[in-house]
C-alpha positions in Angstrom: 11.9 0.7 -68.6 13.5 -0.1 -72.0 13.3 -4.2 -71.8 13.6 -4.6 -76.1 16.2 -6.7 -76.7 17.1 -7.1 -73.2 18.1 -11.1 -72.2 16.0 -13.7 -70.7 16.6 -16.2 -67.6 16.5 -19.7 -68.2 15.8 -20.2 -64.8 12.2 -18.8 -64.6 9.8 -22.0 -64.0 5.9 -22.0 -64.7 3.4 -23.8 -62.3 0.6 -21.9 -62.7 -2.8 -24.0 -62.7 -0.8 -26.6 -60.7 -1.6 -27.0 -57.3 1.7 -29.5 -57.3 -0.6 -31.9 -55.1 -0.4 -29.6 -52.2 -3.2 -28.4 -49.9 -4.7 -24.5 -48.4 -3.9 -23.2 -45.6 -1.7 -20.4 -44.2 1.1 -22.4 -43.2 4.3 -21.4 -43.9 7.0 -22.9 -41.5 10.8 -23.0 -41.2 11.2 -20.0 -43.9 13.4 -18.0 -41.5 11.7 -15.0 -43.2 9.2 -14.0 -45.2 8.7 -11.7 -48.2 8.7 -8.4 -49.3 4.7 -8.7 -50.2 3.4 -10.4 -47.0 2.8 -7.1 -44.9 1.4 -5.2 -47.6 -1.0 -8.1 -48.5 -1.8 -9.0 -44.1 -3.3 -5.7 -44.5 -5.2 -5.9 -47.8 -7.0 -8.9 -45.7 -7.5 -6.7 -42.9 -9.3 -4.3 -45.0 -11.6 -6.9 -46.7 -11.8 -9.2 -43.5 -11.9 -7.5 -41.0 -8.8 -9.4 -39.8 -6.0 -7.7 -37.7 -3.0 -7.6 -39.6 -0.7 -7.9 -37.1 -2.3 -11.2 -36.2 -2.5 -12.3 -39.9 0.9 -11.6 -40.1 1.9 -14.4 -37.1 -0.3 -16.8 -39.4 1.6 -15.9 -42.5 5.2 -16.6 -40.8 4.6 -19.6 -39.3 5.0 -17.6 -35.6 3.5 -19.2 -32.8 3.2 -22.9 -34.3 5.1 -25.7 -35.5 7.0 -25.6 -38.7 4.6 -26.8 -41.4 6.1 -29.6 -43.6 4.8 -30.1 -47.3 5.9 -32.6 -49.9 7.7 -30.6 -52.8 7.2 -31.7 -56.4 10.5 -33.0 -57.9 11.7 -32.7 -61.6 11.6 -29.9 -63.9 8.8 -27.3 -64.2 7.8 -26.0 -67.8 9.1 -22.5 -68.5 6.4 -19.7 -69.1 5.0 -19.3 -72.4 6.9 -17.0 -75.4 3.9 -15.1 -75.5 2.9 -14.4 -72.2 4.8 -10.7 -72.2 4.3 -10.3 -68.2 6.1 -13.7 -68.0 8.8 -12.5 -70.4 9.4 -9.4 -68.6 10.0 -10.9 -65.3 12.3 -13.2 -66.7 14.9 -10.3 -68.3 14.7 -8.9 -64.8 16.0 -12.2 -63.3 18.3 -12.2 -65.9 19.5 -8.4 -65.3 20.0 -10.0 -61.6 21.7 -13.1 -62.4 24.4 -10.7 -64.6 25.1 -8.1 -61.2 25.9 -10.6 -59.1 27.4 -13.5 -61.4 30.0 -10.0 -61.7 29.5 -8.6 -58.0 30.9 -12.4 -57.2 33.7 -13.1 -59.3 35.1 -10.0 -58.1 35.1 -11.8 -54.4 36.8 -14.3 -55.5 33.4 -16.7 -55.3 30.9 -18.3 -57.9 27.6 -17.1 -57.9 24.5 -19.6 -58.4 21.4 -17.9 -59.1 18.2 -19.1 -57.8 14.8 -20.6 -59.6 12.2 -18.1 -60.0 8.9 -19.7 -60.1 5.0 -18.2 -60.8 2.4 -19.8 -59.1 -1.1 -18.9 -58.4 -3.4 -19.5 -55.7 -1.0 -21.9 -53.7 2.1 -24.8 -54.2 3.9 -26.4 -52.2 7.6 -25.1 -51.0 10.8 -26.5 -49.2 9.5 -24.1 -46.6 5.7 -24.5 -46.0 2.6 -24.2 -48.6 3.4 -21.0 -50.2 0.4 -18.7 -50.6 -0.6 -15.8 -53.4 -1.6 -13.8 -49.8 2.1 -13.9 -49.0 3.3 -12.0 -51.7 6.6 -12.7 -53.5 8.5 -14.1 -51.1 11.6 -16.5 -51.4 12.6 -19.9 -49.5 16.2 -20.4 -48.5 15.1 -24.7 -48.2 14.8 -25.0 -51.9 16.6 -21.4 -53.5 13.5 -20.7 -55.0 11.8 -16.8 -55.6 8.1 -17.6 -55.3 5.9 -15.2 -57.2 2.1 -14.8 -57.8 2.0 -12.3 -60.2 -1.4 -11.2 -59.2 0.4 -9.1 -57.2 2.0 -6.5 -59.4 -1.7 -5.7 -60.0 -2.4 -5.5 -55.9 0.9 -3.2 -56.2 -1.0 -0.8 -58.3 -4.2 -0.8 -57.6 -4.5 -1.5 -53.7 -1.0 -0.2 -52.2 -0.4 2.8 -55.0 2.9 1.8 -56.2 2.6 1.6 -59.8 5.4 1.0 -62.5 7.5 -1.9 -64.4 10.6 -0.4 -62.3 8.3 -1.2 -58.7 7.3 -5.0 -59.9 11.6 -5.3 -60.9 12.4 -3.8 -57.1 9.7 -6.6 -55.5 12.1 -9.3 -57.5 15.6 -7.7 -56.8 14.6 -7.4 -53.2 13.9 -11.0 -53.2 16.7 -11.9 -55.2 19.1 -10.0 -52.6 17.5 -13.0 -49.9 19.1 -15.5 -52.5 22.2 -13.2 -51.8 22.3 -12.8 -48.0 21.1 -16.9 -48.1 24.4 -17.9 -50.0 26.8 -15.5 -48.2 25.6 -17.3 -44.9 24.0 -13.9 -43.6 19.7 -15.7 -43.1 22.0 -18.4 -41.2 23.6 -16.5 -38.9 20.8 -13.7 -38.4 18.2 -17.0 -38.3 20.4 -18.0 -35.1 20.5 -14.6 -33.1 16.7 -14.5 -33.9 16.2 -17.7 -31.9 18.5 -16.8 -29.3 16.9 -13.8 -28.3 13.4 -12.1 -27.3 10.5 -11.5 -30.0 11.3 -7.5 -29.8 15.3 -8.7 -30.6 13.9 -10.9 -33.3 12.1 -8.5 -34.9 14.8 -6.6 -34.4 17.4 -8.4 -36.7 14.2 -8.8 -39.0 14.4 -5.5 -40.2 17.9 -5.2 -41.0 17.7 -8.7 -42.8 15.0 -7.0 -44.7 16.7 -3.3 -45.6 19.8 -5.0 -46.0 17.7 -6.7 -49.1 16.3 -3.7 -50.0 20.4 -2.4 -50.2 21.7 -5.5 -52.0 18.5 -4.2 -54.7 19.8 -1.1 -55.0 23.2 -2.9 -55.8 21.6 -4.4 -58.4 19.6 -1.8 -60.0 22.3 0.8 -59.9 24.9 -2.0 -61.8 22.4 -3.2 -64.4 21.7 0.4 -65.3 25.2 1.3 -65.4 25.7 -1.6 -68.2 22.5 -1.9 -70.1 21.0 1.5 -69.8 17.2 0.9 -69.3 16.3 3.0 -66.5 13.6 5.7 -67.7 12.9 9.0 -65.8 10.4 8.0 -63.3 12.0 4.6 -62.6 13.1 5.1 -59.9 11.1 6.9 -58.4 8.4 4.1 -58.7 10.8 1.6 -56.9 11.2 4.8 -54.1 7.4 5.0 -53.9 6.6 1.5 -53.5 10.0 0.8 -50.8 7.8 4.0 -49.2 4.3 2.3 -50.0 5.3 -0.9 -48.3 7.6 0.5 -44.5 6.0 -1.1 -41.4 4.9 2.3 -39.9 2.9 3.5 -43.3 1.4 -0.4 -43.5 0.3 -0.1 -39.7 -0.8 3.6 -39.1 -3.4 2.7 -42.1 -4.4 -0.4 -41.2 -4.8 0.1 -37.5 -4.1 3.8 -36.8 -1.1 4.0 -34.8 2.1 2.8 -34.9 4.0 0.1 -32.7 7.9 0.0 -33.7 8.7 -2.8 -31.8 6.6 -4.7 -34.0 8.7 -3.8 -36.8 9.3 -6.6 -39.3 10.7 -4.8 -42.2 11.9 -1.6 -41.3 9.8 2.1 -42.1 9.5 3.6 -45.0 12.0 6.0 -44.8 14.5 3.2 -44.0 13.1 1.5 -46.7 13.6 3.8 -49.0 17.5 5.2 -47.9 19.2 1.8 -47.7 17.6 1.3 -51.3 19.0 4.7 -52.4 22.3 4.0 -50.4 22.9 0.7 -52.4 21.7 2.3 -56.0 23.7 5.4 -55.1 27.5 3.7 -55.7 26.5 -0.5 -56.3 28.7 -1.3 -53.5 27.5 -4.3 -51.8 29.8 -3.1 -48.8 27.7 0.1 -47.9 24.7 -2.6 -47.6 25.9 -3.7 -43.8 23.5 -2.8 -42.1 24.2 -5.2 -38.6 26.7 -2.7 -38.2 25.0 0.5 -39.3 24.6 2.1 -35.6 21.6 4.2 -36.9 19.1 2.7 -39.9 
């Protein structure tokens, strides 16, 4: 990716080394979701802990338990420091996303208002729960935040094989496109069917919440490309391999050896990786509806 001279957020905020006063735990309640990196990282623990994922996994979501409430810091966070080039890097990505859809919503007639990203490590407390590094990025609708331990760009790489700058930018467009689906009243409505219906329905609506994310990054990726030229051959690719790396059916036929679909969370990785395609392919956030799609 060719980030020189590319722009940086002013909304990227640095709590690393701060615990914000919070405590440990898995707890994460009342998120109506969770992120892109909490499969892939359920089943790192598996590995190491001999810990079902698919259990993990309930634990992670706040499934099966009451919502978990924390007490969130108030006031400004410090930014990330000039020289931390990691830091800076994720911050011209937010800022590539803030651009796409400050654009993609003036053309609907509405304002855009781009979320806070903030980099933790080990835990801090969230408007949904104690968020954990072991959930992977993930982002809270309570508070518009994108959470991010960026320990796990190097999990990414070196545990789930999807290396690349242009894989760590999907992770945050994918969470970005939450913020999206969060201020177009989407998490609302699907939040409702979810509680309405059975766990296999739930899951259900899950996944197209989640591809519909993985559209909405495509969206993005396509339009900032289209204006600032930094894609690289083999960009994409990397953002392909780890949508592939990180499908339900790849996560679970290595992690347990066979494959339960109505368990399905996220969507596989072929789904994974076409509504990313679909949504890079022309950067029309209308070919992203996927409640309507009759076949993912």
């Amino acid at each position: 990716m060719r980030m020189d001279g590319q722009e940086e957020s002013e909304n990227v905020e640095d709590v690393r080394g701060s615990s914000g006063g919070g405590g440990g735990g898995f707890g994460f309640g009342g998120g109506r979701g969770i992120g892109l990196g909490t499969i892939a990282i359920a089943l790192i623990a598996g590995w190491i802990f001999g810990i079902n994922p698919l259990t993990l996994l309930g634990a992670l979501s706040g499934e099966g338990g009451s919502p978990v409430v924390q007490q969130v810091p108030q006031g400004h966070a410090p930014a990330p420091p000039a020289n931390d080039p990691q830091a800076k890097f994720v911050s011209q990505v937010l800022r590539s996303t803030e651009v796409v859809w400050a654009d993609v919503f003036r053309q609907a007639g509405k304002t855009y208002q781009p979320p806070k990203l903030r980099l933790f490590s080990g835990s801090f407390p969230t408007a949904c729960g104690m968020g954990q590094a072991a959930m992977g990025p993930f982002y809270c609708p309570g508070d518009r935040i994108v959470y991010l331990d960026m320990g796990f760009f190097k999990v990414m790489s070196q545990r789930l094989g999807a290396p690349g700058q242009f894989a760590q930018a999907y992770v945050i467009g994918h969470e970005v496109g939450h913020h999206v689906q969060n201020l177009l009243g989407i998490s609302d409505k699907v939040d409702a069917m979810r509680q309405r219906g059975s766990e296999a329905q739930a899951n259900a609506m899950s996944v197209r919440l989640e591809l519909q994310a993985d559209c909405f990054a495509g969206v993005w990726a396509k339009r900032s490309d289209d204006a600032k030229g930094w894609l690289e051959a083999g960009d994409v690719e990397s953002a392909l391999n780890a949508a592939s790396q990180i499908g339900d059916d790849t996560l679970q036929r290595k992690s347990q050896g066979q494959v339960v679909p109505e368990s399905f969370t996220h969507g596989t990785s072929a789904q994974r990786v076409a509504w990313f395609k679909r949504g890079m392919q022309g950067g029309d956030i209308n070919q992203c509806n996927t409640f309507e799609a009759r076949s993912l």
